[in-house]
N, CA, C and O atoms as CSV, one atom per row, in Angstrom:
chain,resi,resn,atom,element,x,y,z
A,1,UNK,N,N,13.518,10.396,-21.417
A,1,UNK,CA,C,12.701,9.269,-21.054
A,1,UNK,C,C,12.816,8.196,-22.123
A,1,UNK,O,O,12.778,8.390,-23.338
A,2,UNK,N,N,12.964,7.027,-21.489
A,2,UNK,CA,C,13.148,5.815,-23.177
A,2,UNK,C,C,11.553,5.088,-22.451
A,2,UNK,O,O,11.030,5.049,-21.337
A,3,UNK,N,N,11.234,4.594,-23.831
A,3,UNK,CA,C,10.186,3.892,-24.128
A,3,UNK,C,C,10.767,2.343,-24.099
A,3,UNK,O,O,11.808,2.117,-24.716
A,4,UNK,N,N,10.273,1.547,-23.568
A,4,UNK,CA,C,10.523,-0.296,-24.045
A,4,UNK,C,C,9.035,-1.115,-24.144
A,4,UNK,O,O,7.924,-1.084,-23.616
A,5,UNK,N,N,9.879,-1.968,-25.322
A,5,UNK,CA,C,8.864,-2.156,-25.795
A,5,UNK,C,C,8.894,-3.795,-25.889
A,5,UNK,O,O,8.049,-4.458,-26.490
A,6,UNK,N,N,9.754,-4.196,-25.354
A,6,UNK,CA,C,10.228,-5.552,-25.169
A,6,UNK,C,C,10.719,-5.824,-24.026
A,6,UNK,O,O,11.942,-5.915,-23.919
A,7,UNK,N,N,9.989,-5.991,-23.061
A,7,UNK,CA,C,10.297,-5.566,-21.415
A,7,UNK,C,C,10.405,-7.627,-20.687
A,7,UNK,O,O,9.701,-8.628,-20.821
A,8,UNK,N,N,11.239,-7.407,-20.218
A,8,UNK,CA,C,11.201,-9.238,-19.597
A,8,UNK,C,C,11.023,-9.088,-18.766
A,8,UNK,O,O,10.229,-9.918,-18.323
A,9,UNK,N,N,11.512,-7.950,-17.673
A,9,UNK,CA,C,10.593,-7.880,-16.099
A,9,UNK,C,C,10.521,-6.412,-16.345
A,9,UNK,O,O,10.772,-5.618,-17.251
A,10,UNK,N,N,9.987,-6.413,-14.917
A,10,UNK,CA,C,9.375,-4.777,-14.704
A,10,UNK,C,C,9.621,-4.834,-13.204
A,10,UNK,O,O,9.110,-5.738,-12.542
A,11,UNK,N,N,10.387,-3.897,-12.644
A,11,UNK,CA,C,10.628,-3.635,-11.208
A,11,UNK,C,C,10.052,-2.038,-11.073
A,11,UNK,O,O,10.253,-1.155,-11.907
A,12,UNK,N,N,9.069,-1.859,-9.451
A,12,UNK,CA,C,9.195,-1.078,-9.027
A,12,UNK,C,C,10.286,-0.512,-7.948
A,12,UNK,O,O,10.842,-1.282,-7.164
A,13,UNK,N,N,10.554,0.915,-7.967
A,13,UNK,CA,C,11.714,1.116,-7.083
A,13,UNK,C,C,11.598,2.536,-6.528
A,13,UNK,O,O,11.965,3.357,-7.368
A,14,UNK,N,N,11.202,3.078,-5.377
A,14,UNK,CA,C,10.913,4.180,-4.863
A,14,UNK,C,C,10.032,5.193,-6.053
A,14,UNK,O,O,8.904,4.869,-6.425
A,15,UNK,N,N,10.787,6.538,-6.603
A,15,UNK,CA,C,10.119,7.044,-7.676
A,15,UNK,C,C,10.189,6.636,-8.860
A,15,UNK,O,O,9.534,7.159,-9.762
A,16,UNK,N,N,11.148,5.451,-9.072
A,16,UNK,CA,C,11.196,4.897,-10.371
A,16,UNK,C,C,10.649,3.415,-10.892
A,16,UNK,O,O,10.071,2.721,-10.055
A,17,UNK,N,N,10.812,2.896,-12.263
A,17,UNK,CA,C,10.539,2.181,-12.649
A,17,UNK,C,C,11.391,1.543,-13.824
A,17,UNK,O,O,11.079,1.502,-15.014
A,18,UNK,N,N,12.656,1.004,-13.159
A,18,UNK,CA,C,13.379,0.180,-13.956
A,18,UNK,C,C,13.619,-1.002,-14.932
A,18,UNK,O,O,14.233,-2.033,-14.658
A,19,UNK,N,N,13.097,-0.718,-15.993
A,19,UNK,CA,C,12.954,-1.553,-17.285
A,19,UNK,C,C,14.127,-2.870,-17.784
A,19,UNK,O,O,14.924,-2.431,-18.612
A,20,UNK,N,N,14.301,-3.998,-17.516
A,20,UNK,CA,C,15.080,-4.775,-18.089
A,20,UNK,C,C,14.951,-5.552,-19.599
A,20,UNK,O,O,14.144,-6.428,-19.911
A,21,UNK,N,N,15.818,-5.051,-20.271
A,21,UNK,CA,C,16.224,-5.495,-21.705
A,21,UNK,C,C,16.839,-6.110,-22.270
A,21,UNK,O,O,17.721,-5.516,-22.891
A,22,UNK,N,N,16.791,-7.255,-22.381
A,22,UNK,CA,C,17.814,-8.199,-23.386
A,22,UNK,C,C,19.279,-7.284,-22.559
A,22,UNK,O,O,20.062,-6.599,-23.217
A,23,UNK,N,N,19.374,-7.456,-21.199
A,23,UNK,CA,C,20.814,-7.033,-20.907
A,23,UNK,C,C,20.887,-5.401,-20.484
A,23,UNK,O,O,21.751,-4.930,-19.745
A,24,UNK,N,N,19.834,-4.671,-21.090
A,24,UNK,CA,C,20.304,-3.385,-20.994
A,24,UNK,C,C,19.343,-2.632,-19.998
A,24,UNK,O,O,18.240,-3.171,-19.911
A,25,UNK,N,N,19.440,-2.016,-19.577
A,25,UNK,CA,C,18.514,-1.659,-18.615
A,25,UNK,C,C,18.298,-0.147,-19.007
A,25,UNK,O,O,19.124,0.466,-19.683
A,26,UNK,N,N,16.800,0.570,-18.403
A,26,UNK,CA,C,16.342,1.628,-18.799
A,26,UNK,C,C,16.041,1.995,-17.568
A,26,UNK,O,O,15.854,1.296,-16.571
A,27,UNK,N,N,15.990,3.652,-17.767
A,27,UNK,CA,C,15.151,4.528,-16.402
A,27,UNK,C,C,13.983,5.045,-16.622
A,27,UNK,O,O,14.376,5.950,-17.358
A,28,UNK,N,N,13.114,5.162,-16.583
A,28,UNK,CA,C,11.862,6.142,-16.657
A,28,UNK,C,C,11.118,6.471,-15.316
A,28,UNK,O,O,10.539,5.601,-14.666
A,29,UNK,N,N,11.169,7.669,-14.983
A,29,UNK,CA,C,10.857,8.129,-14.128
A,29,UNK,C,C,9.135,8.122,-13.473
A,29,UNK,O,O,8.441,8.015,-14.484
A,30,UNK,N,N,8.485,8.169,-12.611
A,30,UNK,CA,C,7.390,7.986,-12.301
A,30,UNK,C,C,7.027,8.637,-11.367
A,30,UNK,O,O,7.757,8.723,-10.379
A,31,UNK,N,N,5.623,9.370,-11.425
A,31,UNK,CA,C,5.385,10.628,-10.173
A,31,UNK,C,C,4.505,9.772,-9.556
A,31,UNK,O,O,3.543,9.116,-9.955
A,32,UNK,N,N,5.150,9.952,-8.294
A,32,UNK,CA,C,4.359,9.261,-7.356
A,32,UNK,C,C,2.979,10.474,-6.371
A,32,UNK,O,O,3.280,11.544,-5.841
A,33,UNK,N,N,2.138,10.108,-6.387
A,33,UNK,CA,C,1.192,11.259,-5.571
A,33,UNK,C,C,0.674,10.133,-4.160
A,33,UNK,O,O,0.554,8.908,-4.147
A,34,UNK,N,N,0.442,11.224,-3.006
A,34,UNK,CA,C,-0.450,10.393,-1.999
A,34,UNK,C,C,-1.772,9.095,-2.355
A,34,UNK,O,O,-2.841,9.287,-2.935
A,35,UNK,N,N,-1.466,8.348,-2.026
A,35,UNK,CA,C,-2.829,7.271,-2.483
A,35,UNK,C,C,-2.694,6.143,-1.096
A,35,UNK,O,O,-1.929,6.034,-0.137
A,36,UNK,N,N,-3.643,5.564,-1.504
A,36,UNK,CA,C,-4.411,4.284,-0.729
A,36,UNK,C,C,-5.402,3.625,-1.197
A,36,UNK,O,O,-6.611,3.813,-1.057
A,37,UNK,N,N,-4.615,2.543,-1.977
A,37,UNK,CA,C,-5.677,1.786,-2.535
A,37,UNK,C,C,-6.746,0.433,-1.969
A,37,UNK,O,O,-6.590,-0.157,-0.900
A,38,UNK,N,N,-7.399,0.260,-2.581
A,38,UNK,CA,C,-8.508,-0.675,-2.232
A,38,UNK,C,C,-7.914,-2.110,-1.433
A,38,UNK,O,O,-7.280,-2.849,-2.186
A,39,UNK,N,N,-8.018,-2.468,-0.339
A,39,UNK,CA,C,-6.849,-3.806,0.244
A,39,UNK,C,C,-7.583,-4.342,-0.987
A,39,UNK,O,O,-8.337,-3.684,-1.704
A,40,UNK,N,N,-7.231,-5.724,-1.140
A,40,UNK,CA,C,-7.039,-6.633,-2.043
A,40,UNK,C,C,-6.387,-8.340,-1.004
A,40,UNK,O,O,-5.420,-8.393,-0.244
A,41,UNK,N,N,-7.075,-9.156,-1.275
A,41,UNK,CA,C,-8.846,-9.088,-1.406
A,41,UNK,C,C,-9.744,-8.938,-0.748
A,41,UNK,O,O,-9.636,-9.142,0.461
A,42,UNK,N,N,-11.027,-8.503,-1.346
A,42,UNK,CA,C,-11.690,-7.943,-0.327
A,42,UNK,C,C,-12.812,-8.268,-0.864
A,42,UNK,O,O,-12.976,-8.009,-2.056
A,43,UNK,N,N,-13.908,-8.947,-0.068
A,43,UNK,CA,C,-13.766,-9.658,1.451
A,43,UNK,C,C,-12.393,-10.532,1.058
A,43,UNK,O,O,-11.791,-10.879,0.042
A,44,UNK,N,N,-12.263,-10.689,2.749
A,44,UNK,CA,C,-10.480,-11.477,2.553
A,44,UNK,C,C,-10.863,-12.441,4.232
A,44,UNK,O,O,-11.497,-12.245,5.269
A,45,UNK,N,N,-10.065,-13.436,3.656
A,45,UNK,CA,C,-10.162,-14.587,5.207
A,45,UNK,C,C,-8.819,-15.150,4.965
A,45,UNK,O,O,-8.575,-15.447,3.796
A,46,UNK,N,N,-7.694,-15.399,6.052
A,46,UNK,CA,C,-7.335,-14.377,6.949
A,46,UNK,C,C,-6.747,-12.961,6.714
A,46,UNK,O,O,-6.715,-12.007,7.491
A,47,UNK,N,N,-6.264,-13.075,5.366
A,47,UNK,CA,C,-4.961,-12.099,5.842
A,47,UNK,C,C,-5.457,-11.187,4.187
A,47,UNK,O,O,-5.775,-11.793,3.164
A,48,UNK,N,N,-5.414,-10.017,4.289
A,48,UNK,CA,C,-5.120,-9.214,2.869
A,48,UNK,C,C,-4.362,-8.237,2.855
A,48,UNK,O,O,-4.182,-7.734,3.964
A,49,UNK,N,N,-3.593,-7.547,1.604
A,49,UNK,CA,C,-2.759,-6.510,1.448
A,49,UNK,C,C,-3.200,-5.376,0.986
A,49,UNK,O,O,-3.761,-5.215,-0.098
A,50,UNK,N,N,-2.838,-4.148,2.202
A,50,UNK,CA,C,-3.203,-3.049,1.757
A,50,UNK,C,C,-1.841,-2.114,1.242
A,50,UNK,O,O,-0.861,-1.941,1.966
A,51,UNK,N,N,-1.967,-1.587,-0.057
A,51,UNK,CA,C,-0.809,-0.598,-0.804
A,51,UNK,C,C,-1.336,0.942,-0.246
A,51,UNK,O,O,-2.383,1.300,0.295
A,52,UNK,N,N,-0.215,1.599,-0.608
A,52,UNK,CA,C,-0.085,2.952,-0.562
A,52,UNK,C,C,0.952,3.756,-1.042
A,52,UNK,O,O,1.853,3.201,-1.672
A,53,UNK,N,N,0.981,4.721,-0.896
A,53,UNK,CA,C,2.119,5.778,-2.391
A,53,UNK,C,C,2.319,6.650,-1.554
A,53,UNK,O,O,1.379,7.045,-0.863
A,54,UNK,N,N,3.642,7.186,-1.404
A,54,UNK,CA,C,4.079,8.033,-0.943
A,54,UNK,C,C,5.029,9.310,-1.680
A,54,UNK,O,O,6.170,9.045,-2.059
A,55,UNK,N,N,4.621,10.308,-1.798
A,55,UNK,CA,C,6.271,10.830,-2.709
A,55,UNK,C,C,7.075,11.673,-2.154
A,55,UNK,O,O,7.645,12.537,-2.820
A,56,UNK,N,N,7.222,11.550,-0.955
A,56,UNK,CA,C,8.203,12.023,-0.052
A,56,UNK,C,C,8.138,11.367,1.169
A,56,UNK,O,O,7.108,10.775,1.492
A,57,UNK,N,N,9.389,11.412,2.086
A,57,UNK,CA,C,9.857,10.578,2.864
A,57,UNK,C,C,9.223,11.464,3.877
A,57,UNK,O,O,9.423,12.679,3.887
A,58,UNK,N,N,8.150,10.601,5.072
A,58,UNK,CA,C,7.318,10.844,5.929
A,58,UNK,C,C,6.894,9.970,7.101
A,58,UNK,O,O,7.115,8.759,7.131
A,59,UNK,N,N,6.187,10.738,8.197
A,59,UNK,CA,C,5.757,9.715,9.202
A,59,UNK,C,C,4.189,9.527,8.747
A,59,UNK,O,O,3.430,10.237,8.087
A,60,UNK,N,N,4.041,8.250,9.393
A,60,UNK,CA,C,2.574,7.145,8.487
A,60,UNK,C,C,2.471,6.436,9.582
A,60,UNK,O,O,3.359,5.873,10.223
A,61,UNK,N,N,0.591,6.528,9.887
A,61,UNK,CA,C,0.415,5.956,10.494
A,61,UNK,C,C,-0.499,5.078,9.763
A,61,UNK,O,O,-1.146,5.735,8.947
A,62,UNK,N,N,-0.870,3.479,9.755
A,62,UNK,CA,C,-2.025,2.734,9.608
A,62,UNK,C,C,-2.775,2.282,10.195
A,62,UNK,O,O,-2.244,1.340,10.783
A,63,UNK,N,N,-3.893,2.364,10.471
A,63,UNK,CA,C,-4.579,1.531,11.823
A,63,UNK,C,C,-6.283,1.003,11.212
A,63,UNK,O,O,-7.212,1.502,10.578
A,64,UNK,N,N,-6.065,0.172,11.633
A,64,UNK,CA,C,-7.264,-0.757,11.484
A,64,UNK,C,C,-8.105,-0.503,12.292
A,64,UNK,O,O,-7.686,-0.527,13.449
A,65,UNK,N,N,-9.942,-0.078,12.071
A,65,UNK,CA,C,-10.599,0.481,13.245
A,65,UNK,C,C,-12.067,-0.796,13.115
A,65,UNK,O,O,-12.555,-1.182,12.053
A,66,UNK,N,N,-12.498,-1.225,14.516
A,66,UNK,CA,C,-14.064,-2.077,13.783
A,66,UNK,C,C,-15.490,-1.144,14.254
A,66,UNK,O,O,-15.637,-0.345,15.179
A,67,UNK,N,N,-16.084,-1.443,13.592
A,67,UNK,CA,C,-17.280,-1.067,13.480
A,67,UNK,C,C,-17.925,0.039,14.279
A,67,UNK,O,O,-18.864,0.740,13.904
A,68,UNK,N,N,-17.237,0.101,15.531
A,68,UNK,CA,C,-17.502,1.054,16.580
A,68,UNK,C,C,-16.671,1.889,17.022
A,68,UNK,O,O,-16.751,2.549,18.058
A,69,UNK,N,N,-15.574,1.872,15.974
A,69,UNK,CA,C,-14.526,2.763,16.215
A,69,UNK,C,C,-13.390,2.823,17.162
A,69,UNK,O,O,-12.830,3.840,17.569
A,70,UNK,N,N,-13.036,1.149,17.561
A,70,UNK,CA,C,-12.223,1.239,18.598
A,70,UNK,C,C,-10.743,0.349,17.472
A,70,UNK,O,O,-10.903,-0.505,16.600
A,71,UNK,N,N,-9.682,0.856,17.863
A,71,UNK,CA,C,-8.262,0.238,17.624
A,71,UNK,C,C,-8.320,-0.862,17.880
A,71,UNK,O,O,-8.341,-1.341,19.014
A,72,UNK,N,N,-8.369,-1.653,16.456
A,72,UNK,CA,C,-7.973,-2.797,16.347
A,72,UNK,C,C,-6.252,-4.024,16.004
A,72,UNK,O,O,-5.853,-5.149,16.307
A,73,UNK,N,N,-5.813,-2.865,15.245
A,73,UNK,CA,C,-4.708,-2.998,15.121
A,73,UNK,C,C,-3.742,-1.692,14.439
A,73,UNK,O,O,-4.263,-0.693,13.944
A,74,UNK,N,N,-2.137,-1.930,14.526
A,74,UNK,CA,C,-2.035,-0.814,14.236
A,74,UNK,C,C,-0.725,-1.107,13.241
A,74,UNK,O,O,0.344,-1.064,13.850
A,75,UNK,N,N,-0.620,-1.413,11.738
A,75,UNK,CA,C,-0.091,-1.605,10.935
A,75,UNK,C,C,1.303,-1.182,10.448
A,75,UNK,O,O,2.258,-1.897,10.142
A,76,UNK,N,N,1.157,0.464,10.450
A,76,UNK,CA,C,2.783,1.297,10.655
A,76,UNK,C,C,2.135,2.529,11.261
A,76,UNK,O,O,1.058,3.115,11.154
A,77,UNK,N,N,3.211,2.658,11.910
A,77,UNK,CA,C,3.789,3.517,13.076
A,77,UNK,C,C,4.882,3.861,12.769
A,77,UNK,O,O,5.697,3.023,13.158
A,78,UNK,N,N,5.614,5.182,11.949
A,78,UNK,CA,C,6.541,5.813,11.959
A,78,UNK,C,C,6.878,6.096,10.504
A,78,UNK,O,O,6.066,6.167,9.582
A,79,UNK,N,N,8.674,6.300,10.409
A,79,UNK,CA,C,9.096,6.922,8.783
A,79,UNK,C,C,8.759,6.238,7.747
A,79,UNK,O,O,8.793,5.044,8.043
A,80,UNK,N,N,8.528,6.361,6.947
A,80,UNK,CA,C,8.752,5.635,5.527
A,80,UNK,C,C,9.348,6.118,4.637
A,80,UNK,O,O,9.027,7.305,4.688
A,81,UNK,N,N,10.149,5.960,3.679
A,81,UNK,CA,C,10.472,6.305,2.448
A,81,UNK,C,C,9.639,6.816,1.053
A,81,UNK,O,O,8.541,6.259,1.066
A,82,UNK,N,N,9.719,7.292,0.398
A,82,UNK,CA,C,9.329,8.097,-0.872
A,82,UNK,C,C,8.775,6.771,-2.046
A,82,UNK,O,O,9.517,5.999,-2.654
A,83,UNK,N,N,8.096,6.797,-2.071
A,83,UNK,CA,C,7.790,4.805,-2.843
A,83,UNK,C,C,6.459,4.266,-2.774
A,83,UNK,O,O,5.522,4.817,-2.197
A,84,UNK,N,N,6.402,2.990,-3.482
A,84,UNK,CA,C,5.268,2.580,-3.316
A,84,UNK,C,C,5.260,1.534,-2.093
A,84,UNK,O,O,6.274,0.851,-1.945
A,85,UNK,N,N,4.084,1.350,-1.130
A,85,UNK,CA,C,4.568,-0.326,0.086
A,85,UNK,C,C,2.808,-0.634,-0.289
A,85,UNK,O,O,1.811,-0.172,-0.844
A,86,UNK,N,N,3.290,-1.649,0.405
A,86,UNK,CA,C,2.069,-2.519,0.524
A,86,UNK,C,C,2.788,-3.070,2.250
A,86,UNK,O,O,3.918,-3.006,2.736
A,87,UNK,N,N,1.491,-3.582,2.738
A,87,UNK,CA,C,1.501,-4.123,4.289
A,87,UNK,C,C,0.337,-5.310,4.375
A,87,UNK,O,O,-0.771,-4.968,3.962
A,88,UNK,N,N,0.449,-6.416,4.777
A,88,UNK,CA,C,-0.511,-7.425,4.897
A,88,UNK,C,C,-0.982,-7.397,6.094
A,88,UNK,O,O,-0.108,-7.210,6.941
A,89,UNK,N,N,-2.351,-7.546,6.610
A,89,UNK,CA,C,-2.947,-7.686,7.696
A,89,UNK,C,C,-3.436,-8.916,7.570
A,89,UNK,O,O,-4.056,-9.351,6.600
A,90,UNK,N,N,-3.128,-9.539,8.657
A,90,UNK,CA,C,-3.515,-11.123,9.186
A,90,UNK,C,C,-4.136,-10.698,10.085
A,90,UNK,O,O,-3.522,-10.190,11.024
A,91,UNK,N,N,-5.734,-10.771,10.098
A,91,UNK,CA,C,-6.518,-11.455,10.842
A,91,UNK,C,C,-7.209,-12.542,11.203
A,91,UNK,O,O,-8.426,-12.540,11.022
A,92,UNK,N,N,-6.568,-13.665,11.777
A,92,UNK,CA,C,-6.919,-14.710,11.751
A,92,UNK,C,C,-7.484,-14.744,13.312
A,92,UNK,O,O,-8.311,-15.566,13.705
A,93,UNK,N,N,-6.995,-13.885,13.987
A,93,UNK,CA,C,-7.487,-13.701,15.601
A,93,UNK,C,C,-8.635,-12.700,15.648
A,93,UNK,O,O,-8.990,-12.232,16.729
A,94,UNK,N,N,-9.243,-12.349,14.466
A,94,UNK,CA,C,-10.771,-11.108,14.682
A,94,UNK,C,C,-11.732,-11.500,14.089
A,94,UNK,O,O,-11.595,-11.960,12.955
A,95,UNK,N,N,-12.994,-11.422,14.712
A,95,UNK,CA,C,-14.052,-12.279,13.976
A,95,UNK,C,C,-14.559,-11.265,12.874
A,95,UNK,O,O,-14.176,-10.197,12.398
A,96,UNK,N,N,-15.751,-12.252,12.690
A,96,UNK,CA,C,-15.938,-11.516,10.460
A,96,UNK,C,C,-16.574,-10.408,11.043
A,96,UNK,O,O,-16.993,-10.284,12.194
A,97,UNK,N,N,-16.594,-9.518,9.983
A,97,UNK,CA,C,-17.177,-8.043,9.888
A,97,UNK,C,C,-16.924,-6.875,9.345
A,97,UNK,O,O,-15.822,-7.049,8.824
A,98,UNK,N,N,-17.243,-5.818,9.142
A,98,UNK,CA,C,-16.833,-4.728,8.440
A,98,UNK,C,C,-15.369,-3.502,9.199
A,98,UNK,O,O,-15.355,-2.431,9.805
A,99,UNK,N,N,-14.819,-4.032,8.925
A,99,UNK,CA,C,-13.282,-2.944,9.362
A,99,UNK,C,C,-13.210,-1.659,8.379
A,99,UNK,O,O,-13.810,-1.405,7.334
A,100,UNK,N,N,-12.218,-0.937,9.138
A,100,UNK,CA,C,-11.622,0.541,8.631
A,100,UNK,C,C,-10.044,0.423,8.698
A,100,UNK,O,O,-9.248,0.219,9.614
A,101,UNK,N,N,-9.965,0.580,7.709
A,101,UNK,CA,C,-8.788,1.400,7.694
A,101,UNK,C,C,-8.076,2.685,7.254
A,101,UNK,O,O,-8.283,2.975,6.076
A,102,UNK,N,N,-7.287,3.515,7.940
A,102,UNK,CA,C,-7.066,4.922,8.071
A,102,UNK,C,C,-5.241,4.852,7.939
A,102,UNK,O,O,-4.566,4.043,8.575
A,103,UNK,N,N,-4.744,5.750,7.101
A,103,UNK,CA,C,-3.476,6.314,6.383
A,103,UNK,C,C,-3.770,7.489,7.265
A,103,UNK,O,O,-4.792,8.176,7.258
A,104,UNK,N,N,-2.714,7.609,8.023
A,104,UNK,CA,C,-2.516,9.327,8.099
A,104,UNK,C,C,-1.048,10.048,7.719
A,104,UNK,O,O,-0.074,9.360,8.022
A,105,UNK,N,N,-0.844,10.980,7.270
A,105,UNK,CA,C,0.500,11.550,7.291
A,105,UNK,C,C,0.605,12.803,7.512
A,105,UNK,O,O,-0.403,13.251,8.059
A,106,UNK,N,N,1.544,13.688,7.279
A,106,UNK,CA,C,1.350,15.386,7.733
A,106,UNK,C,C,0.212,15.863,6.564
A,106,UNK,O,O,-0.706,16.669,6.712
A,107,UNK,N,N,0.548,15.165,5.467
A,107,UNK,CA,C,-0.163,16.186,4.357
A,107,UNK,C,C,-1.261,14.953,4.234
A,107,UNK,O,O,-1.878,15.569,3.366
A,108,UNK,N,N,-1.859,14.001,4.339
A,108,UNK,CA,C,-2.690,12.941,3.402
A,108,UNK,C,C,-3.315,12.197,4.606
A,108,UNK,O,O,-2.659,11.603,5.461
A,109,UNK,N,N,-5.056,12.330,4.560
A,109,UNK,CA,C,-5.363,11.246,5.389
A,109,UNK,C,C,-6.628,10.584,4.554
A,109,UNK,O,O,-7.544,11.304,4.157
A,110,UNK,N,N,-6.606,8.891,4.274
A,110,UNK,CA,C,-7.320,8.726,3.352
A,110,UNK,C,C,-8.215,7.601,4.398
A,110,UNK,O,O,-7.409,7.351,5.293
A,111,UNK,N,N,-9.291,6.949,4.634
A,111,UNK,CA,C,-10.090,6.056,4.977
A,111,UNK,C,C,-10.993,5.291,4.410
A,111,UNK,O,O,-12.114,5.622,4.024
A,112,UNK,N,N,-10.224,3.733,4.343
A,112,UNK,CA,C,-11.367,3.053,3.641
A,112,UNK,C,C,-12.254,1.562,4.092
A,112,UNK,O,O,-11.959,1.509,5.286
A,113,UNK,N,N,-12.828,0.784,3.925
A,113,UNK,CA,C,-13.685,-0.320,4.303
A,113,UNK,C,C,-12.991,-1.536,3.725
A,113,UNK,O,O,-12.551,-1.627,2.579
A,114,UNK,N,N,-12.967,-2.129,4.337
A,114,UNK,CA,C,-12.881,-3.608,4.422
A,114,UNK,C,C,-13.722,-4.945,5.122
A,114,UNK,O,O,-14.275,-4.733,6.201
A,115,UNK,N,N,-13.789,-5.887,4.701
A,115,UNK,CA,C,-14.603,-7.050,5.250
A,115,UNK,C,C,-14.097,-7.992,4.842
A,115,UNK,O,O,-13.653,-8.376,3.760
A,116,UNK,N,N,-14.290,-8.708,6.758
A,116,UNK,CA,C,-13.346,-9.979,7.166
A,116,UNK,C,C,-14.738,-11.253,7.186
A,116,UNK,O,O,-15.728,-11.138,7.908
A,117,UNK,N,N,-14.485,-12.456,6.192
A,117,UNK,CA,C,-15.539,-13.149,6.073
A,117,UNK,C,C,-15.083,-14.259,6.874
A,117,UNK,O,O,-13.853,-14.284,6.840
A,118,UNK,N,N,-15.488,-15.043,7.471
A,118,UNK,CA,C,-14.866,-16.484,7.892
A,118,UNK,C,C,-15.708,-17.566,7.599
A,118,UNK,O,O,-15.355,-18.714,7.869
């Protein structure tokens, strides 16, 4: 594993995290575990981004649920790769209020809150 300590960018890249150096480039490896983090921003008018972590290549579903539990939208639907994503939801067509959103995969199902202000 190399350490840098003089880093000019920083790229993420599936399980890794590739370091650029005055020219030289580094590897350091990174464990990725199931997650779903907080969308961002939140409250959000129209549109915010929700991330998630994967560390193996899987089917993922996302879906946006409102208040009463009916399908509002449905974000991803199918494979993904081993990595970190993020996905933006534009709601500019749903009025304000408290939403859900739900990650499912074979092994990981996480659910969290969101609110659409206008």
């Amino acid at each position: 594993m190399a350490i840098i300590f003089f880093v000019q960018r920083l790229f993420r890249i599936a399980h890794s995290v590739v370091c650029f150096c005055n020219c030289r480039s580094f590897h350091l490896k990174v464990h990725i575990t199931y997650s779903m983090g907080q969308n961002y921003p939140n409250p959000f008018n129209p549109s915010t981004i929700i991330r998630f972590g994967l560390p193996e290549n899987t089917r993922v579903n996302l879906i946006i649920y409102n208040q009463i539990g009916e399908q509002v939208a449905e974000l991803v639907n199918g494979q993904m790769a081993a990595g970190y994503h993020q996905v933006t939801w534009n709601a500019t067509h749903m009025s304000s209020g408290v939403y859900f959103y739900r990650i499912t995969t074979e092994k990981f199902r996480s659910v969290k809150k969101l609110l659409l202000l206008k």
